[in-house]
C-alpha positions in Angstrom: -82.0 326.9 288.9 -83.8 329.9 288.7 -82.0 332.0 290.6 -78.3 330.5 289.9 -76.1 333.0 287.6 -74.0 329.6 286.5 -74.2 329.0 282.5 -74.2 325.4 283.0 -77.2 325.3 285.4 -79.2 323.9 282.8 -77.2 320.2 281.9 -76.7 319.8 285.4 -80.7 320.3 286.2 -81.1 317.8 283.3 -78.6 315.4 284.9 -80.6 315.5 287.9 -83.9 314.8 286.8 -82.3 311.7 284.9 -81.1 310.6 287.6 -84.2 310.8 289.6 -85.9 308.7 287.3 -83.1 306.0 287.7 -83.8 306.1 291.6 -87.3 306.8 291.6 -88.6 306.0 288.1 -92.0 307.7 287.6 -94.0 310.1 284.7 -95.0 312.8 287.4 -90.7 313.5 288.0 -91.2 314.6 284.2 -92.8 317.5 285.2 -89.8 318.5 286.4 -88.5 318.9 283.0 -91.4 321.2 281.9 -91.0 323.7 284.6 -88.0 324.7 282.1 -90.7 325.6 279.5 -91.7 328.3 282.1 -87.7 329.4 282.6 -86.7 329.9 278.9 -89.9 331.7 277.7 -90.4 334.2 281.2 -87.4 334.5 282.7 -84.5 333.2 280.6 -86.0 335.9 277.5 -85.5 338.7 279.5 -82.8 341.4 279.3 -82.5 344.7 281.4 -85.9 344.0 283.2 -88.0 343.6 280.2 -88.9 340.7 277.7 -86.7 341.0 275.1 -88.6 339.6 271.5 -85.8 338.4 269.8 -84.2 336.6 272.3 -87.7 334.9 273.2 -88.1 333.9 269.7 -84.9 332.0 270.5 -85.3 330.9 273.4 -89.0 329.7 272.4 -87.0 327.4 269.9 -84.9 326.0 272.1 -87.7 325.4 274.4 -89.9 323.7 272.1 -86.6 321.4 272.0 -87.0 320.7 275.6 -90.8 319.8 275.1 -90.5 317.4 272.8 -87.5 316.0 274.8 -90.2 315.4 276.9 -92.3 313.8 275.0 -89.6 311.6 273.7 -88.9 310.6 276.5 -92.4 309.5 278.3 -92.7 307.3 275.6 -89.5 305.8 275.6 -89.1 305.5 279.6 -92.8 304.6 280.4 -93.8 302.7 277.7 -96.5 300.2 279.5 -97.2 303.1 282.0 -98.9 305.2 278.8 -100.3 302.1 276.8 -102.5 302.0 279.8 -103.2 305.8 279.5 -104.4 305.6 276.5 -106.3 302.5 276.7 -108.3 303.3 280.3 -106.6 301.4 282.7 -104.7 303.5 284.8 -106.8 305.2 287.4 -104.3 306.9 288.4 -104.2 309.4 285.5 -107.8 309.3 285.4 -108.2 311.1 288.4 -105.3 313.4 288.5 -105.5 314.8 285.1 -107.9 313.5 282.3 -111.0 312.9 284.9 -110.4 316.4 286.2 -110.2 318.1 283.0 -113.2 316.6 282.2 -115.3 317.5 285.0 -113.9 321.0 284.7 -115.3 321.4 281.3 -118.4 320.5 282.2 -118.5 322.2 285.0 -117.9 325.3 283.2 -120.3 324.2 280.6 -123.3 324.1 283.4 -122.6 326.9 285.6 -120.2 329.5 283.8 -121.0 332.5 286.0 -119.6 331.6 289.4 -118.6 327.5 288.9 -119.6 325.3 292.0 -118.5 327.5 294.7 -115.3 326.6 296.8 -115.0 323.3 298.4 -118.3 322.6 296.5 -117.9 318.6 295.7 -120.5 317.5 297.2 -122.6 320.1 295.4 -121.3 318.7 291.9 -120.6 315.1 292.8 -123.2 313.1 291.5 -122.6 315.2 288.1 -118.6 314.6 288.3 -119.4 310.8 288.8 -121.8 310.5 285.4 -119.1 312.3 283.7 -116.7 310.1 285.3 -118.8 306.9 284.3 -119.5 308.2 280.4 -115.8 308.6 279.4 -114.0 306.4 277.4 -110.9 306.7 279.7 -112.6 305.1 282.7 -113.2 301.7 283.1 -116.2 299.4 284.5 -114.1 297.4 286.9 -112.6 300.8 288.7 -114.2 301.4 292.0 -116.0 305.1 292.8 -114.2 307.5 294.6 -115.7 308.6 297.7 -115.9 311.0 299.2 -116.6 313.8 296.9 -113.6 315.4 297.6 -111.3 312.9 296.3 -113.1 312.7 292.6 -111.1 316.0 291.5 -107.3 316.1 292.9 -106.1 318.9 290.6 -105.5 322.4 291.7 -105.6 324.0 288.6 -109.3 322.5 287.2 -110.6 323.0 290.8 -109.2 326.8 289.9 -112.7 326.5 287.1 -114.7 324.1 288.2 -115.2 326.3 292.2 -114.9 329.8 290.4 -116.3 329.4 286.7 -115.1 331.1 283.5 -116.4 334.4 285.0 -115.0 334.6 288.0 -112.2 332.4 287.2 -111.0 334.8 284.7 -111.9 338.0 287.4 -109.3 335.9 290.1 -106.8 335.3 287.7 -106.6 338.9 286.8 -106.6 340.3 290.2 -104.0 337.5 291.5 -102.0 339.0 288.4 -102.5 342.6 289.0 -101.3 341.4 292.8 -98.4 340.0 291.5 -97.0 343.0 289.7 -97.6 345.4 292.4 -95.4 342.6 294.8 -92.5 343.7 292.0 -92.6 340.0 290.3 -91.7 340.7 287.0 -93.4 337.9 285.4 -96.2 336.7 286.0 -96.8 334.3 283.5 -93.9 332.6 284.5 -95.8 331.5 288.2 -99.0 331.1 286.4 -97.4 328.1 284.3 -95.4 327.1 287.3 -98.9 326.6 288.8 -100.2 325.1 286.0 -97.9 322.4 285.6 -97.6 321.5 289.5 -101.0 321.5 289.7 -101.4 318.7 287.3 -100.1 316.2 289.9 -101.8 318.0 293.3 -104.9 318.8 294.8 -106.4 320.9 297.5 -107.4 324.4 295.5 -108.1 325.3 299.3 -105.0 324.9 300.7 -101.1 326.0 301.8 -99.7 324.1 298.6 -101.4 324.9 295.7 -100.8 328.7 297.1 -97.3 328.1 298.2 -96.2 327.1 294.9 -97.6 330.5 293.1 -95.7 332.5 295.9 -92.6 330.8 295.5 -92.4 330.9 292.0 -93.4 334.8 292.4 -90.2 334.9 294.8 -88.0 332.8 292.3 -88.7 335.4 289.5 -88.0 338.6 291.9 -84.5 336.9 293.2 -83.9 336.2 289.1 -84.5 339.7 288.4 -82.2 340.8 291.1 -79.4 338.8 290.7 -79.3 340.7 287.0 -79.0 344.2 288.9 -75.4 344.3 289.6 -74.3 342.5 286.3 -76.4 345.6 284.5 -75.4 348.3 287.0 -71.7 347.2 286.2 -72.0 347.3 282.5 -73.9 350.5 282.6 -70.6 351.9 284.8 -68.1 350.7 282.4 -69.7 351.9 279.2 -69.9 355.5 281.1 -66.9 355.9 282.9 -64.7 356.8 279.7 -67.2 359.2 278.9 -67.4 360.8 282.5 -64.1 360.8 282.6 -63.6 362.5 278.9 -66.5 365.2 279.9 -64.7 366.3 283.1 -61.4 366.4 281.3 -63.3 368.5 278.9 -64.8 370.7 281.4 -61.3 371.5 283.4 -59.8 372.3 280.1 -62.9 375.1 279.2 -62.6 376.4 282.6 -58.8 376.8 282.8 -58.9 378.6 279.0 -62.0 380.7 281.0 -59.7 381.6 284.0 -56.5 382.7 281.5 -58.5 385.0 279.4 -60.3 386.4 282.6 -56.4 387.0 283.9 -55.2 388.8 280.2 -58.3 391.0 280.2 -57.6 392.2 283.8 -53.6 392.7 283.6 
């Protein structure tokens, strides 16, 4: 989708996802649809190589559409799924995304500087496990997770909860820096890639919670090429007519140059 030039990539993108969810109904396929959020606002706002303000005022709008299409529809399609969401019983959630954010907040809270250290569950666990325990989305009857490892299953709060807010922060800005010496153009659009994705994986330490940075880094840099040509083209056109007008201009001076230089000498 990203890199496709075709104006009606975006129904057809939508038409897939629905029909995902009639083969394979599930709430993590709607992530899917909020990898668009990233699209409109970083990529689809862009004109000539640079963010363009107006059109991502625009294009913010019709993205906020999008979002709440989202919503609208993880209520409408997975009614029971998110009763039990809301209620604590679906462990499921708990441990992908609410348990995590949890622990990554407190985390945070208790050692800001440099977090827990990578791969440092076992250093944290009883801590994640009391947190676990005292929130009112987890339920009695749920068995503990063990090993360590599996009590936090979310790349992006394993990004704070192994670095901190210190050295979180120092990463992210050096991984960014990275990025824009690589020639992506945006790298807010992989960060929120990486967000969203990492809501439903794990392993910070590992080939896919990297892969997915790198190929949305490569995405954006094929996006930004495949506007080039179009730009190059409509550069040419708008200039030709003026080339062509100043070299007409130019033959004319120099052949009124070239008479007067043959008067003056006959």
């Amino acid at each position: 989708m990203v890199v496709s030039p075709w104006r009606w990539k975006l129904p057809v993108y939508v038409g897939l996802i629905g029909l995902g969810l009639f083969a394979m109904p599930g709430p993590t396929l709607l992530l899917m649809l909020l990898l668009m959020l990233p699209y409109m606002l970083f990529l689809a706002s862009r004109r000539r190589g640079r963010l363009d303000p107006g059109r991502f005022l625009a294009v913010a709008c019709v993205a906020m559409l999008f979002f709440a299409a989202f919503v609208v529809l993880a209520q409408s399609l997975f009614p029971v799924r998110l009763e039990e969401i809301t209620s604590g019983n679906d462990p499921s959630f708990f441990y992908r995304v609410r348990g995590p954010a949890q622990a990554g907040v407190g985390i945070m809270a208790h050692y800001p500087f440099a977090g827990a250290g990578l791969t440092g569950e076992p250093f944290i666990e009883t801590e994640v496990t009391n947190l676990y325990v005292r929130s009112s989305g987890y339920s009695a009857g749920w068995q503990v997770v063990s090993p360590a490892t599996e009590l936090l299953i979310n790349y992006f709060w394993l990004h704070w909860i192994y670095l901190g807010v210190v050295w979180g922060l120092i990463i992210t800005a050096a991984l960014t820096i990275w990025l824009r010496v690589l020639g992506v153009p945006s790298p807010a659009f992989c960060w929120m890639v990486w967000a969203i994705l990492g809501q439903a994986s794990g392993a910070y330490v590992g080939p896919t919670c990297w892969a997915v940075m790198f190929l949305a880094g490569a995405a954006a840099m094929l996006h930004q090429h495949s506007e080039r040509p179009e730009a190059k083209y409509r550069t040419a056109t708008a200039t030709a007519p003026r080339t062509l007008r100043a070299r007409q201009s130019y033959l004319r001076q120099r052949s009124m140059r070239q008479a007067l230089h043959f008067r003056e000498t006959t």
